[in-house]
C-alpha positions, 0 to 999 in steps of 0.5 A: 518517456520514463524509462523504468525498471522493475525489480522483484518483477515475479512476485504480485505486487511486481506484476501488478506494476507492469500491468499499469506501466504497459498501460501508462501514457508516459511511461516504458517498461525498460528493464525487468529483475527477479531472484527466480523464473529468470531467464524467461520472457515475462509473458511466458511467466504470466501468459496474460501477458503474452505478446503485452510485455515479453522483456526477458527477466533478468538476474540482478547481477545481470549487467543488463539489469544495471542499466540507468533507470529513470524510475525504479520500483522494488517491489521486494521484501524487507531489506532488498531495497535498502542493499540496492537502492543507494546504486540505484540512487547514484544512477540518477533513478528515483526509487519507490520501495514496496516494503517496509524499508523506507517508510519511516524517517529514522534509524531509531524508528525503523529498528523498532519496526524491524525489532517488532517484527523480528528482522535485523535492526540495522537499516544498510542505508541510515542516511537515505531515511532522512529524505524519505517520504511515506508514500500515502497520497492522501495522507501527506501530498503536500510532505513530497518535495520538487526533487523527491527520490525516494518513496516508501509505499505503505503497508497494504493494510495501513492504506485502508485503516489510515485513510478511513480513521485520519479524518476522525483522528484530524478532527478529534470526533473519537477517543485516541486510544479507542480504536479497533481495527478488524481487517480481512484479506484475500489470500493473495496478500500473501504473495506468491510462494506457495506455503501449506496454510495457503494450499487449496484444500487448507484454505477453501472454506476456510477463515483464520486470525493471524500475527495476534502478537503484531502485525508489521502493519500496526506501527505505521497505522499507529505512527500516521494517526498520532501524527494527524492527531497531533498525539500517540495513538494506539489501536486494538488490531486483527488481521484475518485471512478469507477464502477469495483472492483480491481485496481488503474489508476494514472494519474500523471503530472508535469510541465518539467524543461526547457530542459528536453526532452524525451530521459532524462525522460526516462534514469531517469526512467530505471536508478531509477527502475532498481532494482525493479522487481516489477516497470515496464516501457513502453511507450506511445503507451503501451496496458496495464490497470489495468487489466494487473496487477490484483492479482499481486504485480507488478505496471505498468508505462506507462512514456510519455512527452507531448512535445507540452505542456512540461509535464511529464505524467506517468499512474501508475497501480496497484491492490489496494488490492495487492500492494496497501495492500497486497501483498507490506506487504508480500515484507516487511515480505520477507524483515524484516524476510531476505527471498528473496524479491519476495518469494511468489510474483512473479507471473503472475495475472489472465487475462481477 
């Protein structure tokens, strides 16, 4: 059995990966670690969870907390992991990082992400980016190496805008520079702490753009797709937030190349997709919604032309929680630890 730990356990992306451990066939939730609401049983911190997972939840300077891990997830701000996971590297753990410290591969790159967002741009740990893979799957499987220790699990909104643009971008169906991203999330991608905008009464009825100067998720949507294009790329992206809990609708739109019609979007789509279970096609007059992809590691492609104006329009859904955090970290755990990739994850969600 791997043996793991998880830090940062308190917050929704750390919940949601003790929820698919306790169901994982191969693994044991061994240790759990938080800043706050330590000191108690997890299941009494998230009573769902009661008599599922009553591990006590420890503080990270707890000796118990340092106790060898085969896997450890840090599903934690920026610049949490990057101050502990070389300890826990030295311990012989593998790492997967919910943040965005390691999902790029230099000191330079990283000091421009930090630098737009506005974070100190010294990483702590310089010589671990090199051996870093970004952590999406269906975007770069065959970039994970036999002995790979460290995964930087990707941006929630990165996850859908990458995997319903990477097929255009790979087989050059639109112009480069063309591409609009309009994306909506469930109040939870904000996590936990409560905050005014996010008090009931502020958003019930309520929808906002937000972060217009840049969002922390528009270097690596960038970053990806001028890889996969083989040339920079840049994109016109909205982040907004919509009164429901769980889910992400991307609606993403780019300019086709002269001649491109329908029958060639979508053989680029089937063929790029087609060895990624968790990536499912349709089609324009598809009834699917975010709903359809709650509490599942699965994103929904909804792939059309608007043949009267020659754009690509692809609606991309996903769970923010799931595989926009994870529920894609478990799939690198399955990866790095050579367990088959949809151990654990392939399931139906809850409807309605």
């Amino acid at each position: 059995m791997i043996k793991v730990k998880v830090v940062g356990c308190g917050g929704y992306g750390g919940v949601g990966i003790v929820e698919l451990l306790l169901r994982h066939p191969e693994a044991e939730i061994q240790t759990l670690v938080a800043a706050t609401e330590t000191g108690r049983p997890m299941g009494e911190l998230y009573p769902h969870l009661d008599g599922f997972c009553d591990l006590p939840v420890l503080t990270p300077d707890d000796p118990a907390a340092q106790v060898p891990a085969d896997v450890v997830f840090f599903a934690t701000p920026d610049r949490v992991g990057m101050a502990q996971a070389p300890a826990e590297l030295a311990r012989g753990a593998r790492v997967i990082d919910y943040s965005g410290d390691f999902r790029f591969d230099s000191a330079e790159t990283y000091a421009e992400y930090a630098g737009r967002i506005g974070l100190a741009t010294e990483h702590l740990a310089p010589e671990l980016l090199g051996e870093s893979v970004y952590g999406l799957p269906e975007l770069n499987r065959s970039a994970y190496r036999d002995d790979q220790r460290l995964v930087g699990n990707p941006g929630c909104f990165a996850v859908g805008c990458i995997l319903g643009l990477a097929p255009a971008m790979a087989a050059g169906l639109v112009e480069r520079n063309s591409v609009i991203c309009d994306c909506k999330t469930g109040v939870s991608g904000a996590g936990k702490k409560p905050s005014a905008i996010h008090h009931y009464p502020a958003r019930y009825e309520n929808m906002q753009a937000y972060r217009l100067s840049g969002h922390q998720h528009v270097m690596e949507i960038e970053r990806a797709l001028g890889q996969v294009a083989g040339e920079e790329v840049r994109v016109t992206f909205t982040a907004q937030v919509v009164p429901v809990c769980r889910g992400i609708l991307s609606t993403l739109y780019g300019t086709l190349r002269e001649g491109v019609g329908p029958a060639q979007v979508r053989e680029a789509y089937e063929e790029y997709h087609r060895g990624n279970h968790f990536v499912r096609l349709y089609g324009r007059d598809a009834a699917v919604g975010t709903a359809h992809v709650r509490g599942t590691n699965f994103c929904n492609l909804v792939v059309d032309v608007d043949e009267r104006t020659e754009r690509l329009r692809v609606v991309a859904h996903i769970d923010n929680l799931m595989k926009g955090q994870a529920s894609n970290a478990l799939q690198n755990m399955n990866l790095i630890c050579g367990l088959p990739e949809r151990m654990g994850l392939d399931q139906p969600g809850a409807y309605p």
